[in-house]
N, C-alpha and C positions, 0 to 999 in steps of 0.2 A: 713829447713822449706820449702824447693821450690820441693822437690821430690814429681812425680806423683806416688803412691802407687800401687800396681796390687790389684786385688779382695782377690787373695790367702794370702797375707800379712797381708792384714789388718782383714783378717777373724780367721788368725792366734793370731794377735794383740787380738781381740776380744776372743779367746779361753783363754788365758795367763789371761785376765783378768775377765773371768767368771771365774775361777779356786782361781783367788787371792780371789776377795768377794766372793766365796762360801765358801772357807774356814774360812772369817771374819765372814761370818756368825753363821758357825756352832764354834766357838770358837778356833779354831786351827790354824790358821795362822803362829804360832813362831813355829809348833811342825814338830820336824826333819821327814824326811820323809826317808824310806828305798826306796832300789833302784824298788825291786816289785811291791811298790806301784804309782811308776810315773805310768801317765793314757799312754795307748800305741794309742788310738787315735792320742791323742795331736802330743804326740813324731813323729808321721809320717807328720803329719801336719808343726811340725819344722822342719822335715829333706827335705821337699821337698822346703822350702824358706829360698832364701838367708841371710846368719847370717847376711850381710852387709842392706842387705833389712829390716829385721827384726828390726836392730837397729834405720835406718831410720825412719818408721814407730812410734815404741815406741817413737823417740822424736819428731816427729812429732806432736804425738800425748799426750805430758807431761805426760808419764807414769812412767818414770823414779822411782820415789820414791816409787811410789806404785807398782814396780815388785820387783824393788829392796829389797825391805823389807821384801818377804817371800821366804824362804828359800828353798821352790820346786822348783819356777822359776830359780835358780839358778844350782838345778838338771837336768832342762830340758835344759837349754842352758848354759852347761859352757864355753862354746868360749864367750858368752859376758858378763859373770860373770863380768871382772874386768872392762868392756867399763861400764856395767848399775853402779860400784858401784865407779869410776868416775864422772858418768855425775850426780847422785844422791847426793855424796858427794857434787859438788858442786851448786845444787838446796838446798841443806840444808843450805848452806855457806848462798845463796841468801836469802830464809826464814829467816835465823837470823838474816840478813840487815835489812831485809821488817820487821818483828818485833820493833826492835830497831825505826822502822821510825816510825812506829804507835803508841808505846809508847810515843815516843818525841811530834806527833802531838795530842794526846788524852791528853797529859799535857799543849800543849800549846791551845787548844781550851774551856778545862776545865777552866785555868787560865784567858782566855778574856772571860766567861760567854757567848761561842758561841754554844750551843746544835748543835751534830755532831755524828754522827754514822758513824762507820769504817763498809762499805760493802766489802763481799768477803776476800780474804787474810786469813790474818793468824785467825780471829776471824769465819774465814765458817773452818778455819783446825782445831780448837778447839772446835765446835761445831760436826763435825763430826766424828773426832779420839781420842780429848782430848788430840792433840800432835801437837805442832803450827808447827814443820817442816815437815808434811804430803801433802802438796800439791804441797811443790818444792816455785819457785820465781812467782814473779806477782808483780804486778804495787800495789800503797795504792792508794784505794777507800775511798772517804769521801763526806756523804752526808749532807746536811744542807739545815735549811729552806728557800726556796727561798727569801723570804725579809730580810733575815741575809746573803745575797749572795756579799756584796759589802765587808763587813765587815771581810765575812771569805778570800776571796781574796788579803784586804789590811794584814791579819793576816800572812798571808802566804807569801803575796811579803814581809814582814818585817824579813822572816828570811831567806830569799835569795832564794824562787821560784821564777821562770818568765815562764812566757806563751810560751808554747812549741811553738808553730807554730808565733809568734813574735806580732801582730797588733792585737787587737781582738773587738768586741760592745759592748761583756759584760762588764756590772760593769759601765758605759757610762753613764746611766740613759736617754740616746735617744730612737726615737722609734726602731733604730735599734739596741737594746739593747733588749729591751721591745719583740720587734720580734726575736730576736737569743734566749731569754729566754722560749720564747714559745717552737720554733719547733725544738729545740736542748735539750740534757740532761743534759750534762759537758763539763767541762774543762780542758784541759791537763797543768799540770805546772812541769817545770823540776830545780832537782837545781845541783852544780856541788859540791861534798863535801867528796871527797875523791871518790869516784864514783861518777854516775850523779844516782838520786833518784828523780825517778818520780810518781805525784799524779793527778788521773786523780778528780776534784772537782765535785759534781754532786748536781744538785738540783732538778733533778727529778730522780727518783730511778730505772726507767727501759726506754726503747723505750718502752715498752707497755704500753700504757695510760689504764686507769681506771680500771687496775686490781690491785693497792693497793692505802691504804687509803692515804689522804694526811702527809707529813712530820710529823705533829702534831698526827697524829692514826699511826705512825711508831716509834715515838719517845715514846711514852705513854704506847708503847705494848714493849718497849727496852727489852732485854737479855744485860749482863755482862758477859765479860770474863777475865781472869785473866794473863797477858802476864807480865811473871817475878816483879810479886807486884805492877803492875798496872792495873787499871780499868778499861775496854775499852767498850764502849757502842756497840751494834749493835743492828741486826734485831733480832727481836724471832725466836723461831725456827720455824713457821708456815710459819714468814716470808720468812724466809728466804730461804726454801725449793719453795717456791714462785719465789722470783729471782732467785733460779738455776736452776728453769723449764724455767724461761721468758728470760732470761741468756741467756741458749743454745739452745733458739729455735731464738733468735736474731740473731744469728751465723750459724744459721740453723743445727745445734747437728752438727758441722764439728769438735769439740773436745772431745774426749770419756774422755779425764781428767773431765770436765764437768759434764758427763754422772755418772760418778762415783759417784761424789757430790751428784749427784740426787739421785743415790742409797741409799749414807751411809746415807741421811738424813732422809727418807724415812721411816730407821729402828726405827726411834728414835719418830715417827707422833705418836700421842694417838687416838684411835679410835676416838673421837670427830671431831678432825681437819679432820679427812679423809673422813668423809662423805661432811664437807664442802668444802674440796679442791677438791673431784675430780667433783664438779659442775663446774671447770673451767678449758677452753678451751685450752690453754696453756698446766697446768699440765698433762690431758688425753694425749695430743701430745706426751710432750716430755715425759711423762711416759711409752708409746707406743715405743718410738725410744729407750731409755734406756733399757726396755724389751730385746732389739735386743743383749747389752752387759753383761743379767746376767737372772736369773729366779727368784729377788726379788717376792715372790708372794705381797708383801705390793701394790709392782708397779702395778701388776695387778687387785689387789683391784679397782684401782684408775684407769684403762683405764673406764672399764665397757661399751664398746662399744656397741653398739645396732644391729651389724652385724660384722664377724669377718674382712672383710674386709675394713674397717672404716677408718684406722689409717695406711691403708698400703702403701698409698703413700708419707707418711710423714716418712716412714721406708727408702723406697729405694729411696726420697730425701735425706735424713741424709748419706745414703752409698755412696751415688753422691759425694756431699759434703766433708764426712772422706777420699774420694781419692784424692779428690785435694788440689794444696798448699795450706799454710794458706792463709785463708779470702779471696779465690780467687770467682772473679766472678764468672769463671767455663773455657770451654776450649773454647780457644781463647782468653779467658778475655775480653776486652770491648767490645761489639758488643751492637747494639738496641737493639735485642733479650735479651740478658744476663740481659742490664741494667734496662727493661721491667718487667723481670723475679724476682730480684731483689730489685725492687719494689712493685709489687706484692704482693711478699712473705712480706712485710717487713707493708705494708698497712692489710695483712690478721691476724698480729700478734695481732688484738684487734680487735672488734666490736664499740669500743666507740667512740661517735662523734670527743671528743677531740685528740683523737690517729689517728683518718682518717685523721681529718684538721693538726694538726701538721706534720706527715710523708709526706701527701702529698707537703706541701709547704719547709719543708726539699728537698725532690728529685727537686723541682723544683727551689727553690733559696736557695741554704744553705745558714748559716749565712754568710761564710766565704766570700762571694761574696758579701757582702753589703758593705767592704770598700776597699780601692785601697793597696794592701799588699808591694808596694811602700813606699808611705808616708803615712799611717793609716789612712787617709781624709776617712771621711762616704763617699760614690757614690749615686748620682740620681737614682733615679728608672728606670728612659729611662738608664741612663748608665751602670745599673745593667744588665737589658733584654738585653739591646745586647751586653755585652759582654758574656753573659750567653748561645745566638745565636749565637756567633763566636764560640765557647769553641763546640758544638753542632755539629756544622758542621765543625767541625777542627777534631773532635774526628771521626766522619764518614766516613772521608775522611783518616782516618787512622795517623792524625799527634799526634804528643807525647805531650798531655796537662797533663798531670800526676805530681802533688807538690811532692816534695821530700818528704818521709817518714821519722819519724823515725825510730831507730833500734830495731827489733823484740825486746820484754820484755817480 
């Protein structure tokens, strides 16, 4: 996950997977391909990038399942025939985990009368392919309505999650509960059970404020899917095409697995919806940047930009982004500049008052700074600010204030 990518790779990356959804589109995917028929573009295009670079890139970039799956990819590159149908094999392993986990947690939220909808995972790979191991492994998303937020947390500590990062405000009922609820979306909880299985909990459905309706207009607008005889609530499809715009423009399109999403959902929008999705500012974006991985014309229904140059800085941002490691700042990694930049982008991702005031007092106090990650004691607000001023100018001065992460998921 930490390889810097070159242009030629990942444009390569990019060709492998217009070729894959061109073919889903036009219905032939599974159909064997003769040897005359491989495109000889492509093929020069592979032969001049490193097979080792190439593989790098695809999992960089979670594509694994979906090259693996059609059977020209495996024409044009058979030196990594057996690496992609490895690393696929075992992102299918991980989808039937992550399955299993959603089942278990849509039984147990069904059973304490907590309304909860499964975002993302295997309920976006059923809605897109009609095949819950199409997107490989991911974390389980579950969202609930913020005033059932204590409730679904106690649900969940009671069958052995605990809060990934250890101390937390939520769930408190303090004001620094009240405020970590605001300018934050979720929770991370992990449990150890034969693997460790983690859920990130959310009670707001995107970092972007005021582009969908509250919990109550999400839940009422619900889609079902069917995960081996179970019932599993989600987003509609309008929604849901929604969050995989708001999604990976949070990320800043650094995942073209993403981008794909944004494709295959795209296919499935009824004229109705598409005239009122592409009124929003998001979907034009990243339907713009997705453009860059395929020739959906549905995608370009939906830019309709008023000058061809519109959307093009948000094209050769996204290229920025797909070169560097995951979720990286960019090059050098923390600098003012970067983290300037990154604010920015991340305050431009909504026009709505509530999304300005929230993101902005996020960058400036996250929650996790409101209590002492020592002893879990709430902190003063003088001793909030300056430790928040030391951390500032500890970081400028080049010293290592960075919490240990978890491991890539």
């Amino acid at each position: 996950m930490n390889t810097l990518l070159t242009p030629a790779t990942l444009e390569t990356t990019k060709a492998l997977v217009r070729l894959v959804l061109q073919r889903e589109r036009d219905g032939n995917q599974d159909a064997p391909v003769g040897g005359d028929q491989l495109p000889a573009g492509l093929r020069q295009q592979l032969e001049a990038v490193p097979k080792e670079a190439l593989l790098a890139s695809i999992k960089r970039h979670r594509l694994e399942c979906l090259l693996h799956g059609d059977p020209l990819v495996a024409r044009l590159v058979p030196d990594l025939a057996p690496a992609l149908q490895a690393l696929a094999r075992r992102e299918t392993m991980a989808a039937l985990a992550l399955a299993s986990l959603t089942r278990e947690m849509a039984a147990l939220f069904e059973q304490a009368a907590i309304p909860m909808l499964v975002i993302k995972g295997i309920p976006l790979a059923l809605q897109t392919t009609g095949t819950l191991t199409t997107r490989g492994r991911g974390d389980l998303d579950l969202l609930v309505d913020p005033k059932r937020l204590p409730e679904a947390m106690a649900l969940l500590e009671s069958v052995g999650f605990e809060k990934t990062y250890g101390a937390s405000c939520i769930g408190t009922d303090s004001p620094q509960d009240k405020y970590s609820r605001f300018v934050s979306i979720e929770l991370s909880l992990v449990r150890q059970k034969g693997q460790r299985q983690w859920i990130d909990l959310h009670w707001h459905v995107s970092h972007a404020r005021g582009v969908f309706p509250g919990f109550n207009g999400l839940w009422n607008n619900r889609d079902y899917v069917e995960i081996n005889g179970t019932s599993v609530a989600t987003l509609s499809l309008k929604n849901a095409f929604v969050h995989a715009c708001c999604h990976a423009a949070v990320d800043r399109w650094m995942c073209i697995r993403n981008l794909v999403d944004v494709e295959r959902l795209a296919r499935r929008l009824n004229p109705q919806d598409l005239d009122v999705l592409r009124k929003k500012r998001l979907v034009r974006k990243t339907c713009a940047v997705a453009k860059d991985c395929g020739t959906n014309q549905v995608l370009q229904s939906l830019i309709r930009a008023p000058t061809i140059g519109t959307y093009t800085r948000f094209v050769y941002g996204a290229r920025e982004a797909q070169l560097l490691p995951w979720r990286s700042l960019g090059l050098g990694e923390w600098t003012v500049r970067n983290r300037i930049q990154l604010s920015l982008r991340h305050l431009n991702l909504s026009r709505h008052p509530e999304h300005l005031t929230s993101m902005l007092m996020q960058h400036l106090i996250p929650p996790e700074s409101l209590l002492s990650q020592e002893t879990g004691e709430n902190l003063s607000f003088d001793v909030v600010l300056l430790r928040r001023l030391q951390k500032l100018i500890l970081r400028i001065r080049g010293g290592d204030v960075h919490p240990a992460q978890p491991p890539c998921r």
